[in-house]
C-alpha positions in Angstrom: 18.0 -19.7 -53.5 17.8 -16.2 -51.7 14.4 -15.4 -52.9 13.3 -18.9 -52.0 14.4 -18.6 -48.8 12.7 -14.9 -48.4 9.1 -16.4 -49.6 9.4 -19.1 -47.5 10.3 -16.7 -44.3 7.5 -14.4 -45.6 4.7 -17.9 -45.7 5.7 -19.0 -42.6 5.1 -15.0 -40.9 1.7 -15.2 -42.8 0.8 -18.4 -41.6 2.2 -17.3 -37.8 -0.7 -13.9 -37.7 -3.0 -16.5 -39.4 -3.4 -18.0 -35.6 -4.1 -14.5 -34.1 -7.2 -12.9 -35.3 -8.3 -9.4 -34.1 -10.7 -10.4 -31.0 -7.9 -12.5 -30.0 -5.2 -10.1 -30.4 -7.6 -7.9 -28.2 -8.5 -10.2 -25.5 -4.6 -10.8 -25.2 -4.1 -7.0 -25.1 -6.8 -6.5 -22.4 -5.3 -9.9 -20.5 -2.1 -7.6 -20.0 -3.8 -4.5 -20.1 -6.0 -5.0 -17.1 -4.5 -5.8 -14.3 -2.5 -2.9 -14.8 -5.2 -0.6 -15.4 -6.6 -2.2 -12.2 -3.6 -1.5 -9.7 -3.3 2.1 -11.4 -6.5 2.8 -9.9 -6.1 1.0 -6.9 -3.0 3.2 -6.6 -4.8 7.0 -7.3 -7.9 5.7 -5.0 -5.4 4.7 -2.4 -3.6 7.9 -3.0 -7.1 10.1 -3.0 -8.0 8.4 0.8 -4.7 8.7 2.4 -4.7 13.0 0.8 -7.9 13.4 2.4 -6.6 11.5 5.6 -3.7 13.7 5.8 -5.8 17.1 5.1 -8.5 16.3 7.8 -5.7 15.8 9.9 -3.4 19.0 9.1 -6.7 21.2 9.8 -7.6 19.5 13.1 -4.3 20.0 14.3 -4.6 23.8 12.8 -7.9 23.9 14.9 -6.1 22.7 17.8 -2.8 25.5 17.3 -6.0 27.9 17.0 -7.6 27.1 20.1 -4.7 27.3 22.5 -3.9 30.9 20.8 -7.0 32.0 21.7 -6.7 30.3 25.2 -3.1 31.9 26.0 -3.9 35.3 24.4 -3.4 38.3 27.1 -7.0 39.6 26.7 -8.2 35.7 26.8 -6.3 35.7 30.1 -8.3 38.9 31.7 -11.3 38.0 30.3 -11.4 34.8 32.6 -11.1 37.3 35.4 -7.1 37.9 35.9 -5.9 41.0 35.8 -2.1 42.5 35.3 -0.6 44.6 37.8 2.2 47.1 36.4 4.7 49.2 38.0 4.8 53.2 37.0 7.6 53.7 34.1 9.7 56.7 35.5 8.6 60.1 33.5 5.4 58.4 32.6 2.3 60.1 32.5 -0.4 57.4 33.4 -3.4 59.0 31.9 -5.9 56.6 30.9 -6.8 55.9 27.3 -3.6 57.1 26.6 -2.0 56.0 23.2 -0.3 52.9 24.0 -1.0 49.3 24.4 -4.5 48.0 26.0 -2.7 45.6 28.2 -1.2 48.4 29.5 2.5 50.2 30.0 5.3 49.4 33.1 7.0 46.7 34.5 4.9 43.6 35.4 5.1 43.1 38.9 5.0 39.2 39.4 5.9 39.5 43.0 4.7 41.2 46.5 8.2 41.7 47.8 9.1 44.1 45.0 6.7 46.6 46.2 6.9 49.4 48.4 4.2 51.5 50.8 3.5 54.5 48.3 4.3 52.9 45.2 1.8 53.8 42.6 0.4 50.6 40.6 -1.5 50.2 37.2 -4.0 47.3 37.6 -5.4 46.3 33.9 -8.7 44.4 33.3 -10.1 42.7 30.6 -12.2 46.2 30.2 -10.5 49.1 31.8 -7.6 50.1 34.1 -7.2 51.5 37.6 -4.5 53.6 39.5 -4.2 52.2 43.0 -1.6 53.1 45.6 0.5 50.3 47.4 -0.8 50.8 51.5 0.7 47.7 52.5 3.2 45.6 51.3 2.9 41.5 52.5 5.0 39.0 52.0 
């Protein structure tokens, strides 16, 4: 009875893969297989567009951070024609082409009403530096 009952499971398997035969089986595996295959490289072309997206838009904006560097740059600022007008540091020799910093040495004098008659000023240019005295202070 056992073995009859394991020949007759064992027919009915055979006749069950009788129905399938391999181009079947296939076109069943590529039914399934497909569509996922298909939204996989939706996905990484998606994926590739947005990356290139998001890197044209990192370097314009590191374009952007560059040019306003430039534009706010000290020497950027003279070169347009402004100049910086420093106070003499106490003890301070002002020889020029001294050692120190091309935008000059001193306090920045942002104001007239800081000054005196007499005082001795360091103007700085976008290409060179001049001594001048104070004559006259207006306010």
């Amino acid at each position: 009875a056992l073995e009859a009952s394991v020949r007759a499971r064992i027919e009915y398997a055979r006749l069950s893969l009788l129905a399938f035969s391999s181009e079947d089986v296939e076109t069943r595996f590529m039914r399934i297989l497909m569509p996922i295959a298909r939204r996989s490289d939706d996905a990484r072309d998606e994926l590739t567009k947005t990356m290139k997206y998001l890197l044209r838009e990192a370097e314009h904006r590191i374009e952007l951070c560059d040019s306003n560097m430039e534009l706010a740059s000290p020497q950027a600022v003279l070169a347009r024609g402004y100049s910086i007008v420093r106070r003499k540091v106490p003890h301070e020799d002002w020889v020029l082409g001294e050692k120190d910093s091309p935008l000059g040495s001193g306090e920045i004098v942002r104001s007239a009403s800081v000054l005196a008659a007499d005082e001795t000023l360091q103007l700085v240019f976008s290409s060179g530096r001049a001594r001048v005295e104070v004559r006259e202070v207006r306010q």
